[in-house]
N, CA, C and O atoms as a Tinker XYZ file with bonds, in Angstrom:
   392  protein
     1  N      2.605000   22.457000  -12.765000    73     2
     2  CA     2.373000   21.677000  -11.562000    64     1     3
     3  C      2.992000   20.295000  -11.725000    63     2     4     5
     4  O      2.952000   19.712000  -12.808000    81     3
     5  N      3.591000   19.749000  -10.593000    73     3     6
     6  CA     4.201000   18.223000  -10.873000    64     5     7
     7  C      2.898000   17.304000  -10.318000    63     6     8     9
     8  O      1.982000   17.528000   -9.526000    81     7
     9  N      3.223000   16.363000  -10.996000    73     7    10
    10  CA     2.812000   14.952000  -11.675000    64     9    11
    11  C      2.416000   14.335000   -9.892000    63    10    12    13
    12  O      3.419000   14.213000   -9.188000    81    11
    13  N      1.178000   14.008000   -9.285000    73    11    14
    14  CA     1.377000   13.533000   -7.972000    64    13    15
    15  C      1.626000   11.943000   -7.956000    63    14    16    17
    16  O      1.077000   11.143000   -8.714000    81    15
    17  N      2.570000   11.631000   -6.935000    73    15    18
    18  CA     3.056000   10.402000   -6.598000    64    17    19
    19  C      1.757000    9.542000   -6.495000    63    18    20    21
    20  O      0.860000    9.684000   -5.665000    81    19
    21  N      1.837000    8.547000   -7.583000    73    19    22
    22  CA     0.811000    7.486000   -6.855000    64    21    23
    23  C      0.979000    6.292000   -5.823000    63    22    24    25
    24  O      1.901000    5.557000   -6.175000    81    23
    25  N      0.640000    6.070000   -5.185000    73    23    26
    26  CA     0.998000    5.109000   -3.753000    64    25    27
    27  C     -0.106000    4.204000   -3.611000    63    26    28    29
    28  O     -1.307000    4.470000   -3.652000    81    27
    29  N      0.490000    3.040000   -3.430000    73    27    30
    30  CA    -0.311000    2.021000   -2.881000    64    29    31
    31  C     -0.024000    1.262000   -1.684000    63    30    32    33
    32  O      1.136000    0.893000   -1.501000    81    31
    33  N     -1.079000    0.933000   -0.705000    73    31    34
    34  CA    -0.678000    0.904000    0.639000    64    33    35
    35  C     -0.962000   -1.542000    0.185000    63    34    36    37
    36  O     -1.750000   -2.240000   -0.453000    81    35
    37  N      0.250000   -1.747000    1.035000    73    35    38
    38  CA    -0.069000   -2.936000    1.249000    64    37    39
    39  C     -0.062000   -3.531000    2.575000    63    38    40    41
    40  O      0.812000   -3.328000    3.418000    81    39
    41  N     -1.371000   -4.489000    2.754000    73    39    42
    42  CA    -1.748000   -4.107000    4.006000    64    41    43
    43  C     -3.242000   -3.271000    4.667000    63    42    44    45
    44  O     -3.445000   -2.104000    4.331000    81    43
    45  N     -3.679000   -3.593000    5.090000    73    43    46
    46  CA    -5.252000   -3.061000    5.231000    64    45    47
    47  C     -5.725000   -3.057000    6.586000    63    46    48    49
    48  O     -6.885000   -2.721000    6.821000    81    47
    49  N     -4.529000   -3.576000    7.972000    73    47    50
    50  CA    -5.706000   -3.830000    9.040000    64    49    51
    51  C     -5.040000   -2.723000    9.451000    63    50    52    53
    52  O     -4.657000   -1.762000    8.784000    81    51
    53  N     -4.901000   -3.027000   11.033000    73    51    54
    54  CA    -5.186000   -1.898000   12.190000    64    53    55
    55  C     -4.097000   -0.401000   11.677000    63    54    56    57
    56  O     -4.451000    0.778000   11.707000    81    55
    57  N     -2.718000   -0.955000   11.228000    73    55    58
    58  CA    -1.885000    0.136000   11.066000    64    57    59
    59  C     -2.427000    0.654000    9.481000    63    58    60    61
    60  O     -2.629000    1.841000    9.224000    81    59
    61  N     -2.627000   -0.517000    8.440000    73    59    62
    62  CA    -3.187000   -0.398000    7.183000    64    61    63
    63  C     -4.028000    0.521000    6.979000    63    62    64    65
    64  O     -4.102000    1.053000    5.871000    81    63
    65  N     -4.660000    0.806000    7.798000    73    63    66
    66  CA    -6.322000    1.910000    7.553000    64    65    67
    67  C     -5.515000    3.191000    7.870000    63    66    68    69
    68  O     -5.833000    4.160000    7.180000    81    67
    69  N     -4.600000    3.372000    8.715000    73    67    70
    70  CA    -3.988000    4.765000    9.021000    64    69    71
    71  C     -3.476000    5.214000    8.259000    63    70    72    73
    72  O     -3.573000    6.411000    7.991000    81    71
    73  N     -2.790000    4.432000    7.685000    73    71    74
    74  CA    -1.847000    4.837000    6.739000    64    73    75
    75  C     -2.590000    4.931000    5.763000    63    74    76    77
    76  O     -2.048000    5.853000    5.154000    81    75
    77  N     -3.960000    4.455000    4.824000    73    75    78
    78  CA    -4.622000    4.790000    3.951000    64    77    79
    79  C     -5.048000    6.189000    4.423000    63    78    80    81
    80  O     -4.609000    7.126000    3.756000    81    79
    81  N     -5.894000    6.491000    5.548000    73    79    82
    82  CA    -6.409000    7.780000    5.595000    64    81    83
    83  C     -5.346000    9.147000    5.990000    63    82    84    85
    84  O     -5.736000   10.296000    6.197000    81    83
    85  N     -4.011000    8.696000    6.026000    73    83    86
    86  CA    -3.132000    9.987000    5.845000    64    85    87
    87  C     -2.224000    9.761000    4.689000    63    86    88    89
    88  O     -1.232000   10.454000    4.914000    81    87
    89  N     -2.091000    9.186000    3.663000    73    87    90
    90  CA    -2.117000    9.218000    2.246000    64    89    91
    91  C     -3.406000   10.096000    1.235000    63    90    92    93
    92  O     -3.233000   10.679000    0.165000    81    91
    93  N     -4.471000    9.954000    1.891000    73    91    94
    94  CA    -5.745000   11.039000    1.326000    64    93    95
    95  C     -5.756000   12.565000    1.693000    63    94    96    97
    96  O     -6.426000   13.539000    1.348000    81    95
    97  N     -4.983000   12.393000    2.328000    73    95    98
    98  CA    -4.424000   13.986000    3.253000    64    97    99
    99  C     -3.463000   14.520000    2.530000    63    98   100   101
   100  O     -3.496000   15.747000    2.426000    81    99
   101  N     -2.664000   13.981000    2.029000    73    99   102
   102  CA    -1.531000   14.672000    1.659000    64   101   103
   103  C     -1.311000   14.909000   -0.017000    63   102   104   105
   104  O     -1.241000   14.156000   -0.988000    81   103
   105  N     -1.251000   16.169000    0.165000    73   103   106
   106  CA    -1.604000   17.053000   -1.224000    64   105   107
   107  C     -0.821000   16.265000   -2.770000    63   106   108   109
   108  O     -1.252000   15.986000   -3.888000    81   107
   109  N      0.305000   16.149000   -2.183000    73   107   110
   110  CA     1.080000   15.283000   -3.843000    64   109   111
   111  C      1.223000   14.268000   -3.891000    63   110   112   113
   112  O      2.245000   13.776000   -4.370000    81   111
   113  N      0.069000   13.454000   -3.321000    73   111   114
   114  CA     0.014000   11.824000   -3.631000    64   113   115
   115  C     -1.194000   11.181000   -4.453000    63   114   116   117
   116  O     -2.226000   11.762000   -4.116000    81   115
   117  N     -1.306000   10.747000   -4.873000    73   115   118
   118  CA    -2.329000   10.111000   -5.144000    64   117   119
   119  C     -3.088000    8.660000   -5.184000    63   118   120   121
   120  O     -3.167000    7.953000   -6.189000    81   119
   121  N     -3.704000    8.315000   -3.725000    73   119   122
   122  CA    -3.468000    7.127000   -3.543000    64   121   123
   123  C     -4.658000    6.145000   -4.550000    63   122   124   125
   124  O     -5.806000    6.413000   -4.906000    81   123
   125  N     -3.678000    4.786000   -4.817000    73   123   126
   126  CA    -3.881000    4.491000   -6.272000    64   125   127
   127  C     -5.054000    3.014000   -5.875000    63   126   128   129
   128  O     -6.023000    2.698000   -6.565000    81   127
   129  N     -4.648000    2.400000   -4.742000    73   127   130
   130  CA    -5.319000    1.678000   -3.987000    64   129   131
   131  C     -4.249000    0.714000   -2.952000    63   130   132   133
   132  O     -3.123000    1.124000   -2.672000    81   131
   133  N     -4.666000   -0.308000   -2.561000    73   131   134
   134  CA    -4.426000   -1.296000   -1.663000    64   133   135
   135  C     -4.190000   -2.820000   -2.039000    63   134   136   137
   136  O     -4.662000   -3.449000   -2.986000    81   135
   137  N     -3.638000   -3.090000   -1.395000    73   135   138
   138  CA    -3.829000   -4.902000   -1.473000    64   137   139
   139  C     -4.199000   -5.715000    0.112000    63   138   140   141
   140  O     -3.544000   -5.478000    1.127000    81   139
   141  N     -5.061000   -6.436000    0.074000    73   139   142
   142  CA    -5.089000   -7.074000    1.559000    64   141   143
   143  C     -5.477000   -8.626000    1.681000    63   142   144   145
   144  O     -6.670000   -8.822000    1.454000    81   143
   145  N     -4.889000   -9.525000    1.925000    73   143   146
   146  CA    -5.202000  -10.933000    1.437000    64   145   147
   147  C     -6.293000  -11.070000    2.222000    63   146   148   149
   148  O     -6.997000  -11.932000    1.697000    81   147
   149  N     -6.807000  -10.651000    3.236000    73   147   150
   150  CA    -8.262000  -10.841000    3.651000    64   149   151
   151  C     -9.450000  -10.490000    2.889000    63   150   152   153
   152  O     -9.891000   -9.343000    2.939000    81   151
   153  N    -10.112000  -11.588000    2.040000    73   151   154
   154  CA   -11.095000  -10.854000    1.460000    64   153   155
   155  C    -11.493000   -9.843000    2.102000    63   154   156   157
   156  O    -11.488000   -8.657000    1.770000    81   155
   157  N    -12.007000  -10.578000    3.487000    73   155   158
   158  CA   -13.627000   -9.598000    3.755000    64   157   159
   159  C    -13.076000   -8.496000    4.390000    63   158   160   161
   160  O    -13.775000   -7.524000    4.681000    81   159
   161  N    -12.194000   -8.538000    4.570000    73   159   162
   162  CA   -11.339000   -7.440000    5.254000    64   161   163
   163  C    -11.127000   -5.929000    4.033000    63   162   164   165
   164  O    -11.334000   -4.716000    4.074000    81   163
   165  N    -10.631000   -6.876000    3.100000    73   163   166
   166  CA   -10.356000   -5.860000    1.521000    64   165   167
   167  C    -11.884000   -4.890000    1.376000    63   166   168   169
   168  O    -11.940000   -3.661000    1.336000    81   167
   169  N    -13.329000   -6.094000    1.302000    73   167   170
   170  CA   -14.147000   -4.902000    0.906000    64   169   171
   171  C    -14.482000   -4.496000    1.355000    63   170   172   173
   172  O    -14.985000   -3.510000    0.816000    81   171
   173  N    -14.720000   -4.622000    3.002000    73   171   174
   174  CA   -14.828000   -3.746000    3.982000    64   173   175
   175  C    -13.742000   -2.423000    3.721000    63   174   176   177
   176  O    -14.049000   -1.564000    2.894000    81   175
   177  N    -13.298000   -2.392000    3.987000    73   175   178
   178  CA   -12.006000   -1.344000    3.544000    64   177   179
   179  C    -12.333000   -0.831000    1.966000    63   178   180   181
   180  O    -12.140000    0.378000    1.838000    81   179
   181  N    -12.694000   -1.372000    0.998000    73   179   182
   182  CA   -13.009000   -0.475000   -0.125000    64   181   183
   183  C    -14.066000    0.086000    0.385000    63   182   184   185
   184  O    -14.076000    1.304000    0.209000    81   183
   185  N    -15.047000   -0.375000    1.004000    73   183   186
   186  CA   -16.255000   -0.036000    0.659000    64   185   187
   187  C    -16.045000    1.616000    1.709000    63   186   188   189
   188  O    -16.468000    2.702000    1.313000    81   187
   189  N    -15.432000    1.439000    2.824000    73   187   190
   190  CA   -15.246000    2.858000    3.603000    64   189   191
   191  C    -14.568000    3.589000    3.016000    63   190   192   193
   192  O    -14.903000    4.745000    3.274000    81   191
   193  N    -13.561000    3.524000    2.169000    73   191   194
   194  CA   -12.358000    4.513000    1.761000    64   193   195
   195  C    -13.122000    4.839000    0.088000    63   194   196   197
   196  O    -13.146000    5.913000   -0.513000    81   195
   197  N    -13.550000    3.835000   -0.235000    73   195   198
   198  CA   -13.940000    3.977000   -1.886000    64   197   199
   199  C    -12.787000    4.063000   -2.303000    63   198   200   201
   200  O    -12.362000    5.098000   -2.817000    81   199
   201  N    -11.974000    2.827000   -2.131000    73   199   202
   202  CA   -10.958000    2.990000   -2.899000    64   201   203
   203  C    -10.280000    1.445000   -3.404000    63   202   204   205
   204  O    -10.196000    0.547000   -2.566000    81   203
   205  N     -9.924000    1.276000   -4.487000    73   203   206
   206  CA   -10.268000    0.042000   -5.087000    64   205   207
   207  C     -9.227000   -0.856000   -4.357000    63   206   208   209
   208  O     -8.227000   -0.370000   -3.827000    81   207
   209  N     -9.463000   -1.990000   -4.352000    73   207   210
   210  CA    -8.660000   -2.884000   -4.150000    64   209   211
   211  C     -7.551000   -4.081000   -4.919000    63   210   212   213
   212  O     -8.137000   -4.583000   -5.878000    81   211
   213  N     -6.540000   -4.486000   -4.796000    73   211   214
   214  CA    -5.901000   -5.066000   -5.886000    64   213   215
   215  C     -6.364000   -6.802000   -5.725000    63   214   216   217
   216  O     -7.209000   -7.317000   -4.991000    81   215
   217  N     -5.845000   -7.143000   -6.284000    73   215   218
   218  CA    -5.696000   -8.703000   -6.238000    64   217   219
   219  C     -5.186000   -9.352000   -6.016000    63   218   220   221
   220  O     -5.287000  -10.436000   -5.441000    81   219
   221  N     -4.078000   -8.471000   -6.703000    73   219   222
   222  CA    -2.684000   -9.137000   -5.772000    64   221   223
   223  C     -1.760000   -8.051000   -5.717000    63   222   224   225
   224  O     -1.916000   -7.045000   -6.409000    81   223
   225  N     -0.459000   -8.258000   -4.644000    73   223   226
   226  CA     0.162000   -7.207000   -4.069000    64   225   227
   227  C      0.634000   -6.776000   -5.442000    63   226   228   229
   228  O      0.294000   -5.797000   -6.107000    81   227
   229  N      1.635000   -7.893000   -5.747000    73   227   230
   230  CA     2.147000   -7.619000   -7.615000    64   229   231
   231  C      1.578000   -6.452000   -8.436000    63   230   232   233
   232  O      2.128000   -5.470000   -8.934000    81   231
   233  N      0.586000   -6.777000   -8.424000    73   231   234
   234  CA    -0.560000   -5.817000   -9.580000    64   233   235
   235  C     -0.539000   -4.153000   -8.415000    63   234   236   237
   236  O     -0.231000   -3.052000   -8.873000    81   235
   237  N     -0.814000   -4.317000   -7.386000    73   235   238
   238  CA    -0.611000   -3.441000   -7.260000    64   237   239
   239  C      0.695000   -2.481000   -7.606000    63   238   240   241
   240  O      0.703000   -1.369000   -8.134000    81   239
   241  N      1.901000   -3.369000   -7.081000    73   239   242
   242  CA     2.709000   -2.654000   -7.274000    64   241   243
   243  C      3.583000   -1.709000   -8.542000    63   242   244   245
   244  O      4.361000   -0.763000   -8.661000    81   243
   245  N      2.517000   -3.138000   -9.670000    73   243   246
   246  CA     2.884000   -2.331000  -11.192000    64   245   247
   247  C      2.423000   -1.131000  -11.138000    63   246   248   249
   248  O      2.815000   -0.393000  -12.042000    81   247
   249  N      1.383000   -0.478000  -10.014000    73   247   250
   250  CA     0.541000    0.505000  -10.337000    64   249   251
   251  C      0.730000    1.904000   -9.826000    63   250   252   253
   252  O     -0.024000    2.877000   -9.845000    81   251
   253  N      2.215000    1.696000   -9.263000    73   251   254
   254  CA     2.140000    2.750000   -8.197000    64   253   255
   255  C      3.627000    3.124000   -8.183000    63   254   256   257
   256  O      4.467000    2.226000   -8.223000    81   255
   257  N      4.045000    4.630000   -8.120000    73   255   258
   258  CA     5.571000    5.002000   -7.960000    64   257   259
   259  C      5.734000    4.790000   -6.222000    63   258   260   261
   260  O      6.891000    5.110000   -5.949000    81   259
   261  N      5.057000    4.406000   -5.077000    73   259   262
   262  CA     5.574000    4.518000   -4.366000    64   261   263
   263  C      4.518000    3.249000   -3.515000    63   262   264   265
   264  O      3.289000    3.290000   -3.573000    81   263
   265  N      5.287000    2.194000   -2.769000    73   263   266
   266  CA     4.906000    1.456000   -2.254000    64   265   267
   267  C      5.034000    1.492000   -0.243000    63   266   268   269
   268  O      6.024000    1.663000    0.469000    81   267
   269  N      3.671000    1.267000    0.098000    73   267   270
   270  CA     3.521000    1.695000    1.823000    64   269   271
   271  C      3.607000    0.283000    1.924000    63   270   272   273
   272  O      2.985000   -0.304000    1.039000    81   271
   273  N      4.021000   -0.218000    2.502000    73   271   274
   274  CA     3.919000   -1.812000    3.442000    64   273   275
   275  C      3.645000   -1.466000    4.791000    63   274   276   277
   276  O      4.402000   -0.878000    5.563000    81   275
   277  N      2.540000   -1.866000    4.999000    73   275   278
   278  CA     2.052000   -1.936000    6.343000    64   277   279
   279  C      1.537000   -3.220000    6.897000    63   278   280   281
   280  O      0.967000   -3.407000    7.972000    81   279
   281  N      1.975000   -4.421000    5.567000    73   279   282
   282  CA     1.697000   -5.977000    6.137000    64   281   283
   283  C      2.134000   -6.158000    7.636000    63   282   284   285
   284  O      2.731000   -5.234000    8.188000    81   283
   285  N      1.883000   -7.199000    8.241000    73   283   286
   286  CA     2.663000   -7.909000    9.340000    64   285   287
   287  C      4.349000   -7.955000    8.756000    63   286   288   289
   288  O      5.032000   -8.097000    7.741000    81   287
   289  N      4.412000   -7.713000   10.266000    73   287   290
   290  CA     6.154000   -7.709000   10.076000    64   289   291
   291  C      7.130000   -8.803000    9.509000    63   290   292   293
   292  O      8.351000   -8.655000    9.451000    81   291
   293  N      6.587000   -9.683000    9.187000    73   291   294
   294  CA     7.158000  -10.972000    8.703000    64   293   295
   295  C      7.152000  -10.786000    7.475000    63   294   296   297
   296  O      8.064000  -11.331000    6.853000    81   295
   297  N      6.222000  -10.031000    6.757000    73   295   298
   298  CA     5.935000  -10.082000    5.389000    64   297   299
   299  C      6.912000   -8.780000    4.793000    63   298   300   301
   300  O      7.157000   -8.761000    3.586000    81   299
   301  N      7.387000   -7.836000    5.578000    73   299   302
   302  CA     8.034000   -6.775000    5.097000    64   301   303
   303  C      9.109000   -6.555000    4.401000    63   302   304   305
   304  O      9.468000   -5.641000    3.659000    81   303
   305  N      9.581000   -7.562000    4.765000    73   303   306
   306  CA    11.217000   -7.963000    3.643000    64   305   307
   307  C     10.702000   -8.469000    2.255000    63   306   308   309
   308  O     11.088000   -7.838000    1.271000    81   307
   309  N      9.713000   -9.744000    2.034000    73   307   310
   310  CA     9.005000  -10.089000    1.329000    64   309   311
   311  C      8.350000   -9.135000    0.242000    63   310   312   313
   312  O      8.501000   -9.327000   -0.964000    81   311
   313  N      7.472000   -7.893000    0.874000    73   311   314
   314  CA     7.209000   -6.886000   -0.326000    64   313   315
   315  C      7.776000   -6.073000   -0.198000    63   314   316   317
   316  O      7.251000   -4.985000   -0.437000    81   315
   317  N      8.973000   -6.114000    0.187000    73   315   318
   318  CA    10.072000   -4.690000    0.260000    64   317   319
   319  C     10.677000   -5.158000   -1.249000    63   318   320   321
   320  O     10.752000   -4.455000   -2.256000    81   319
   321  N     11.114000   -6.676000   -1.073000    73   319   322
   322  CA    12.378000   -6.639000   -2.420000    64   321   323
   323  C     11.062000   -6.699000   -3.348000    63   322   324   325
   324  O     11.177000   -5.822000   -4.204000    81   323
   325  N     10.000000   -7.324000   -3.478000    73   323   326
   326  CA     9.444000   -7.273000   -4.956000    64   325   327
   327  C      9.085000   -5.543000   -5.114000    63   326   328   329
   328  O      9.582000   -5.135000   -6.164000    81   327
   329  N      8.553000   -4.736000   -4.554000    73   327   330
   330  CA     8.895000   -3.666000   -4.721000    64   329   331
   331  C     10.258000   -2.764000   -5.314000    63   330   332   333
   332  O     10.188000   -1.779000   -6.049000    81   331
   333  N     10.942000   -3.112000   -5.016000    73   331   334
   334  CA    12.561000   -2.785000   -4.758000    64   333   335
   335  C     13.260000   -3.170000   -6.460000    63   334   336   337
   336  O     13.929000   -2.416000   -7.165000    81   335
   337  N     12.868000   -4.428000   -6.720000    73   335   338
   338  CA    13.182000   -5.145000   -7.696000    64   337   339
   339  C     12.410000   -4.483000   -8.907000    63   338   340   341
   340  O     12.902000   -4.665000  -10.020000    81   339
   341  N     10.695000   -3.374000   -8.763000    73   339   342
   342  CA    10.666000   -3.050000   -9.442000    64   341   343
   343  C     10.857000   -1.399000  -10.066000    63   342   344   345
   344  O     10.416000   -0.830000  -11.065000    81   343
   345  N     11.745000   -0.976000   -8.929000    73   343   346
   346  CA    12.170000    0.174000   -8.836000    64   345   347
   347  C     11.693000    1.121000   -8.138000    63   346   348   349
   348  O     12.247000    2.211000   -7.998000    81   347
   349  N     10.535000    0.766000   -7.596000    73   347   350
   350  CA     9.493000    1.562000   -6.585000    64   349   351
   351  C     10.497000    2.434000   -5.473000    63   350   352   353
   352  O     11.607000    2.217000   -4.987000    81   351
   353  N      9.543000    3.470000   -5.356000    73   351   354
   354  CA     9.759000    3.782000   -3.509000    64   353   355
   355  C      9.497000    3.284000   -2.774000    63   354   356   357
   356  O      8.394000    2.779000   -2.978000    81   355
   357  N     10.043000    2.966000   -1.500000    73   355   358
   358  CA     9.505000    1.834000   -0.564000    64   357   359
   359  C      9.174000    2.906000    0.781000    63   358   360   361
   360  O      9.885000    3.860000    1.099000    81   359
   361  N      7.862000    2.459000    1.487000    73   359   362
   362  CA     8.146000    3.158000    2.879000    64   361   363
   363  C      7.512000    1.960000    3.782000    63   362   364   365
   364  O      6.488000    1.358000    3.462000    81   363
   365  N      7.956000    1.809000    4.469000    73   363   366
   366  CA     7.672000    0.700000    5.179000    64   365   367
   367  C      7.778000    0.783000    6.672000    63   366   368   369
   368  O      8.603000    1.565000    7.143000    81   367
   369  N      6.631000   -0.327000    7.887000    73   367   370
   370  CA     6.834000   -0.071000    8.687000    64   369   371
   371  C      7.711000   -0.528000    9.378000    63   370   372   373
   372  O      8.087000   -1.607000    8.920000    81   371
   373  N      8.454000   -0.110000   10.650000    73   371   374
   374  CA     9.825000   -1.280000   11.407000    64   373   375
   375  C      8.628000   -2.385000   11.797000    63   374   376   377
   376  O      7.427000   -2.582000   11.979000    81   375
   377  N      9.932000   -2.915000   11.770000    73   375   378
   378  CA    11.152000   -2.945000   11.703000    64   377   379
   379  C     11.034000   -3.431000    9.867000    63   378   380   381
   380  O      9.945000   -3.714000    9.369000    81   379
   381  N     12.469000   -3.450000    8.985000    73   379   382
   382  CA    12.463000   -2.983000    7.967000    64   381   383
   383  C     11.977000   -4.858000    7.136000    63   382   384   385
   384  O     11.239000   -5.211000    6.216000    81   383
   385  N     13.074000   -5.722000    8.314000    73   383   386
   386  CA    12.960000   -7.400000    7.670000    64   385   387
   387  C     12.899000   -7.888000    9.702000    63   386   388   389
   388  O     13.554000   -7.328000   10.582000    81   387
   389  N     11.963000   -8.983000    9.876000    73   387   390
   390  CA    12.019000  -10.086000   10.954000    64   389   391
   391  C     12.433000  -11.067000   10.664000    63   390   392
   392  O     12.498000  -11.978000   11.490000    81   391
């Protein structure tokens, strides 16, 4: 059996939560957790998904072969290249950079 992709979603609000609960759906992933600069936003969101939260996007991204950006669109170029830079998969939402 192969090795499932671990993914971490960055990003936590309205599009953020979707994209966490169809990452739990899908059989060869394994989602690893999140990052969301809103505290209360973050443990709200752990506390429904049970699924841990990072600290920072960084840390997440050491943690994961495949990175979701679902920040605000301003921020997407921003954790596209630190992603990018660390060899990750990127999936991201459009537009790609604002």
């Amino acid at each position: 059996m192969s090795e499932l992709l671990k993914v971490g979603v960055i990003g936590a609000g309205y599009l953020g939560k979707f994209h966490i609960e169809n990452w739990k759906t899908i059989a060869g992933a394994s989602l690893v957790g999140f990052y969301d600069p809103d505290k209360a936003n973050a443990i709200a969101v752990s506390d429904k998904y049970e699924l841990p939260c990072f600290e920072t996007g960084e840390d997440l991204i050491e943690h994961c072969d495949v990175v979701d950006i679902a920040a605000p669109t301003d921020h997407h170029a921003f954790w596209c290249e630190k992603a990018i830079k660390k060899g990750k998969h990127v999936f991201v939402e459009k537009p790609l950079a604002a």
